[in-house]
C-alpha positions in Angstrom: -11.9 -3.2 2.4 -10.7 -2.4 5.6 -10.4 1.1 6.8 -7.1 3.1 6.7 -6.4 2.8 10.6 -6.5 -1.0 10.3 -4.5 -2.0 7.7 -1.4 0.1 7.7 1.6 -1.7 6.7 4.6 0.0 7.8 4.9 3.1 10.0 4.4 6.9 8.2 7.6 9.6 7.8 8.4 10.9 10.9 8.4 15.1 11.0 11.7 14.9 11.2 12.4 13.4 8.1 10.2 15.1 6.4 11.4 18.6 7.7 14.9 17.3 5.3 13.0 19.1 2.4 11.3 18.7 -0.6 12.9 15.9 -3.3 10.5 16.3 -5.9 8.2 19.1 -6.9 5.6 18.9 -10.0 4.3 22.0 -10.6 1.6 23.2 -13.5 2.1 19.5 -15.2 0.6 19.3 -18.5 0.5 16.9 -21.2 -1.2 16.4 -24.8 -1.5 13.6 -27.1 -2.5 14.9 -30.1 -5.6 16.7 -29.1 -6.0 14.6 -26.2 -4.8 16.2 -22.8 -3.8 13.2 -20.6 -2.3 15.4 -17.7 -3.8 18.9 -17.1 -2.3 20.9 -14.3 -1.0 18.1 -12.0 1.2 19.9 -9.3 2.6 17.9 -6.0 5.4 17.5 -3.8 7.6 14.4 -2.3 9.4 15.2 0.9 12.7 13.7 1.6 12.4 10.3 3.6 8.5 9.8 2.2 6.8 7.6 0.2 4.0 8.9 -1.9 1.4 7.0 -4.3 -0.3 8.5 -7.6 -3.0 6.5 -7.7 -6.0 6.3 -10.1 -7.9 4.1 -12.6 -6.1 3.4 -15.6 -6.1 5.9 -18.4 -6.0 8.7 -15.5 -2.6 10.0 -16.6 -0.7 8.7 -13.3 2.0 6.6 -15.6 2.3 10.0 -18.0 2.9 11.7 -15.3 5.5 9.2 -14.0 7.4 9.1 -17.7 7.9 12.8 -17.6 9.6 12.8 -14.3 11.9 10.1 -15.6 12.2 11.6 -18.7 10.8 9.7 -20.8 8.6 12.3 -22.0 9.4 15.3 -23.3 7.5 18.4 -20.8 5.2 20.8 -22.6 4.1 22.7 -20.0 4.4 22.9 -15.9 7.9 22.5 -14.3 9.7 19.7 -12.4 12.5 20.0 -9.7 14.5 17.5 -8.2 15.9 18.9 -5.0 17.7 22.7 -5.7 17.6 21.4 -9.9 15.4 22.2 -12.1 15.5 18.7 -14.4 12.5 19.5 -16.8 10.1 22.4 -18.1 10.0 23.9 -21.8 12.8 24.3 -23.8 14.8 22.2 -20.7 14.9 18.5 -20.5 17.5 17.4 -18.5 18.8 13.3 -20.0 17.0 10.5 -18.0 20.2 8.8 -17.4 21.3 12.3 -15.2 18.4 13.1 -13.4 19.8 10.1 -10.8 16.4 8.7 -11.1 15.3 4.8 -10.1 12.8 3.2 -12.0 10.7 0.3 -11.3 8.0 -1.1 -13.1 5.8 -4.2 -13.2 8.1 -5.9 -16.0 11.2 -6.0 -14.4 13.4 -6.0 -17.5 16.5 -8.1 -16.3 19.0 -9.3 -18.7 18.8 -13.2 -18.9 21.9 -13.6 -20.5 23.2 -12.0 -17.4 23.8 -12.9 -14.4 22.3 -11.9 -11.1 25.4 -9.7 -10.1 25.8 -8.6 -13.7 22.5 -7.4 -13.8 23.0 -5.1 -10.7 26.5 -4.4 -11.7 25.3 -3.1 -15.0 24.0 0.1 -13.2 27.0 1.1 -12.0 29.1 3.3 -14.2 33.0 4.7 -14.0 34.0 2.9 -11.0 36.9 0.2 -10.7 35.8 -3.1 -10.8 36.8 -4.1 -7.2 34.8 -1.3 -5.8 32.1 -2.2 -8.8 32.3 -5.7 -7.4 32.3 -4.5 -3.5 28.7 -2.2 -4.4 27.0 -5.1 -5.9 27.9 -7.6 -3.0 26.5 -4.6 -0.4 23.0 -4.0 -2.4 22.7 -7.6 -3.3 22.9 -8.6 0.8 20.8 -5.6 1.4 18.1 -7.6 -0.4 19.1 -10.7 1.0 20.3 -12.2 -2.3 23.6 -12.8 -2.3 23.8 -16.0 -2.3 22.0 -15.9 -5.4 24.7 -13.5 -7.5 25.8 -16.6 -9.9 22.4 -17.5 -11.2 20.0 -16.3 -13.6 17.1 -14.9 -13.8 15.3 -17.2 -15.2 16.6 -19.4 -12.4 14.7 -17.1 -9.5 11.1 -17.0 -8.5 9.0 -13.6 -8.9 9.8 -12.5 -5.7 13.2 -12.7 -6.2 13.4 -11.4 -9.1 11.7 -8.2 -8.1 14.6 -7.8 -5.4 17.4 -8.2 -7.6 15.9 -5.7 -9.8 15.2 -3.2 -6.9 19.1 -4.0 -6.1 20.2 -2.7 -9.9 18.0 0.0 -9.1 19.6 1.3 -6.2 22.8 1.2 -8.0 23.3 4.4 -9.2 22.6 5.9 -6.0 19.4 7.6 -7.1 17.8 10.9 -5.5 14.3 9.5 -6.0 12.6 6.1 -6.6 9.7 5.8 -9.5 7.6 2.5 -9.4 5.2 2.3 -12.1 2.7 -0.8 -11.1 5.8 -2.6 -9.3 3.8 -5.4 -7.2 1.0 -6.1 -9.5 2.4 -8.9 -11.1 3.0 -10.9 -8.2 -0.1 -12.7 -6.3 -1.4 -11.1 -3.0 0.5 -12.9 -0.6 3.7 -12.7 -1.7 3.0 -9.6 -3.1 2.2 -8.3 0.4 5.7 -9.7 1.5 7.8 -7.9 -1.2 6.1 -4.3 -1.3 6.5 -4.3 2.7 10.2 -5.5 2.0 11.4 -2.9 -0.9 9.6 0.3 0.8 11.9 -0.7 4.1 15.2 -0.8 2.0 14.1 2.3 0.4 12.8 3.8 3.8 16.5 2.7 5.2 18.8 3.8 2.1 16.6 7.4 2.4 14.9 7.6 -0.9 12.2 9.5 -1.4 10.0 7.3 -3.5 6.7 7.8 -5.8 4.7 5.0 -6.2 2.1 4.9 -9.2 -1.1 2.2 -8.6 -4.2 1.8 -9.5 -5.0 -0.2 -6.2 -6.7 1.8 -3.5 -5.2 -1.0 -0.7 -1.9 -0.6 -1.8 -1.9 3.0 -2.0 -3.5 2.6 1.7 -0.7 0.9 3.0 2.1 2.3 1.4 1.5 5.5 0.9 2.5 8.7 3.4 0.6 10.9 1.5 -1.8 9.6 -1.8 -2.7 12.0 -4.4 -5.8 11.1 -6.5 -5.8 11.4 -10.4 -9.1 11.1 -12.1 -9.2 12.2 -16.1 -5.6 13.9 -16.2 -6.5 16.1 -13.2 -5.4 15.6 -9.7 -8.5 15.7 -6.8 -7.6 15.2 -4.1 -3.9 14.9 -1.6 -3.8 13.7 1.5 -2.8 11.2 4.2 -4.5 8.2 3.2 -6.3 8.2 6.5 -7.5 11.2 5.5 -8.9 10.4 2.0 -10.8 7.4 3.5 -12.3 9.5 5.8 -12.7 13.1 4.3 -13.1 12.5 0.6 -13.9 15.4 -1.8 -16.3 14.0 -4.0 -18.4 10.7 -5.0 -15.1 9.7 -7.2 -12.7 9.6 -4.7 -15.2 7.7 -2.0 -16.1 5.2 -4.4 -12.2 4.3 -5.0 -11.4 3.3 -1.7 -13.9 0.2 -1.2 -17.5 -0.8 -1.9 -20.4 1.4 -1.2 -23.9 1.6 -1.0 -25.1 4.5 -2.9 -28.8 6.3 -3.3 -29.7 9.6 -5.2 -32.0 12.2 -3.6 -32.9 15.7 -3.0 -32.5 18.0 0.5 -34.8 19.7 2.6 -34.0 21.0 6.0 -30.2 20.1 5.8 -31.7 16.2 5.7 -31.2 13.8 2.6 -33.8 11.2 2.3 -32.8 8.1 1.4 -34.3 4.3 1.8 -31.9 3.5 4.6 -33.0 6.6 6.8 -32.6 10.4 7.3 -29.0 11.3 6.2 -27.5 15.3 7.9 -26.6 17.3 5.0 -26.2 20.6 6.1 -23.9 22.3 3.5 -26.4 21.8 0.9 -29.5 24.4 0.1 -32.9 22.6 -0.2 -34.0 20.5 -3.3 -30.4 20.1 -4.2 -29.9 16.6 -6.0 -27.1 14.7 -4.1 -25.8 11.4 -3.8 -25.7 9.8 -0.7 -23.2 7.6 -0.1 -22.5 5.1 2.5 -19.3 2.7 3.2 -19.4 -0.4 5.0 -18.8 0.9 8.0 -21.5 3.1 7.9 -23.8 0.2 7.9 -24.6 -2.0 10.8 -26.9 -4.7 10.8 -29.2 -6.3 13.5 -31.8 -9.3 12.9 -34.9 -7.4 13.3 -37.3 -10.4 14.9 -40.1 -7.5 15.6 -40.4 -6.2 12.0 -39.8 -2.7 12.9 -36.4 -1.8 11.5 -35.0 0.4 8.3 -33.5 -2.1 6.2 -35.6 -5.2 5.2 -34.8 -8.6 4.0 -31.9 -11.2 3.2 -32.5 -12.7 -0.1 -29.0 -13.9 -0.4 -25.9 -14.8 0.7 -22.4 -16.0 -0.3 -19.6 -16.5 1.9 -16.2 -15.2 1.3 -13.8 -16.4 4.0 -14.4 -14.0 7.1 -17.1 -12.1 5.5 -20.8 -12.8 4.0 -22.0 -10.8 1.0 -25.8 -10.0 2.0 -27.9 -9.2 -0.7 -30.7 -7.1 1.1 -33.9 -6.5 -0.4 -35.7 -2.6 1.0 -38.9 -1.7 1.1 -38.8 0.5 -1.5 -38.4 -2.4 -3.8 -34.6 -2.3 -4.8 -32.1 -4.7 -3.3 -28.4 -3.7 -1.7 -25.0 -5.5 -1.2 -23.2 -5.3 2.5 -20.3 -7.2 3.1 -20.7 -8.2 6.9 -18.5 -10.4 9.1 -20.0 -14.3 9.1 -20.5 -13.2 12.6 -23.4 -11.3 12.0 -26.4 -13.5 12.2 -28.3 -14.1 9.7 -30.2 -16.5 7.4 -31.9 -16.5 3.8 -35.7 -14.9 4.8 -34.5 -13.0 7.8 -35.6 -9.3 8.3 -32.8 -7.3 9.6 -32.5 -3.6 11.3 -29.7 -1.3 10.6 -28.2 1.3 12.4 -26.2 4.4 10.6 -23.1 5.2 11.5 -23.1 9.2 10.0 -18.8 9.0 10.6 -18.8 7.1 7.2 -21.7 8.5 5.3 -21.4 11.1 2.8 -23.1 13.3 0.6 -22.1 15.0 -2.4 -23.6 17.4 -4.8 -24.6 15.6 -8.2 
């Protein structure tokens, strides 16, 4: 995976819309199944005019966490406001159908015995029907399918689909947007298309948004800020940028892209490892770490004097721009680098390498 810097898909909040104020603040979230606590202690924020992503493997707690903000859930402990209103701690749970909440998840849920403009229209409670009818023709042209308003569902591609239902869930004018796994059904290029689409009609109509995924890309792309759920808890917040570059722990480094790891021990601020010396100066001597290295990290040289780090090719398989080396060390065990085709290279060739410290990292075990 590319790094953060390169593959940002649509420009971050400006200051000044985030200076509008906090839309959504979790604080103290905490959640039990039975004996099983599936959210402990999650607090965050969503500034006006941003898009966040909760992102984590699944079983983390990211789409508990989502349900109780909608309301879905009932809270047990923690608190969560919604601009100056407190909509949910214990004992207070205000009705999911008040909190002026949008919700998007990966099954879309429209009607199919309705039709596209009755599906959006459907949203939109106590209001004449000419002005009903003059709403739905503004969000359905907003994302660009009114000319579509007759048909049914069944009678639109994914794509579509996941616009009309964005449209019914801008209906009600929300204060905040949830999407729950939104894209994830549609494939990568089209999915690319929509997500890019939806974020700028939220980013236009001014709704904050949260966006719950399990992919570290998307959350990349998206995101303004990500905040990093492992086993209930939340690691680590941040720019994504920021993540990528700066994460807290093995966990967190290993979610955004392959990586090469190696387990050793310090002396002298130094971690040994089979690809060369690694600075480790936070950590007291004979402290077990794991060193880990991204791509990046790792740059790769044909070595036709026998005098570089790395060691052999003993395989490769192309994948469109990019080669997957299998490189066998010295010390006996074999690594995985994903390099441009560019790089040359041929089953049987030694190679150098050349560390890049930027993207190395090393974390207590």
């Amino acid at each position: 995976m590319s790094s953060a810097a390169t593959i940002m898909e649509r420009p971050r909040a400006t200051a000044a819309a985030a200076a509008q104020g906090v839309a959504l603040a979790v604080s103290g979230l905490t959640h039990r199944f039975g004996a099983t606590r599936v959210v402990d202690d999650v607090s965050f924020a969503v500034p006006a005019g941003e898009v966040h992503c909760l992102m984590g493997p699944s079983g983390c707690g990211k789409t508990t966490t989502l349900r109780l903000i909608a309301g879905l859930e009932t809270v047990q402990a923690g608190r969560i406001t919604l601009g100056d209103a407190v909509i949910a701690e214990p004992g207070h749970s205000m009705p999911p159908e008040k909190r002026r909440i949008g919700l998007l998840f990966q099954d879309l849920a429209l009607f199919p015995h309705l039709s596209i403009a009755d599906n959006v229209a459907f949203g939109i409670k106590g209001d004449a029907r000419a002005e009903r009818d003059a709403k739905v023709r503004r969000l359905l042209d907003m994302v660009g399918m009114a000319r579509h308003a007759a048909k049914f569902p069944s009678q639109l591609s994914g794509g579509e689909q996941q616009r009309v239902a964005l449209a019914r869930a801008l209906a009600p004018q929300p204060r905040l947007m949830l999407l729950d796994e939104a894209f994830s059904s549609l494939d990568a290029s089209l999915r690319t298309e929509v997500r890019a689409e939806t974020l700028r009609i939220l980013e236009d109509a001014g709704v904050p948004t949260l966006l719950v995924t399990h992919d570290p890309e998307e959350a990349i792309v998206a995101g303004d800020r990500v905040h990093v759920m492992q086993a209930g808890r939340l690691i680590q917040s941040g720019p994504p940028d920021e993540l990528y570059k700066h994460p807290v722990n093995e966990f967190v480094a290993n979610f955004f892209g392959p990586t090469v790891r190696f387990e050793a021990k310090t002396r002298g601020g130094l971690a040994w490892t089979p690809l060369g010396m690694i600075a480790a100066p936070a950590q007291p001597d004979e402290t077990p770490v794991s060193v880990v290295f991204r791509a990046e990290a790792l740059h790769l040289r044909p070595d036709y004097n026998g005098t570089g780090q790395a060691g052999q090719v003993v395989a490769c398989r192309r994948m469109g721009p990019a080669c997957d080396l299998s490189l066998k060390l010295e010390t006996g065990s074999t690594i995985k680098i994903r390099k441009p085709v560019e790089t040359p290279h041929h089953i049987g060739m030694r190679m150098g390498l050349d560390i890049d410290q930027r993207y190395t990292f090393v974390f207590p075990q």
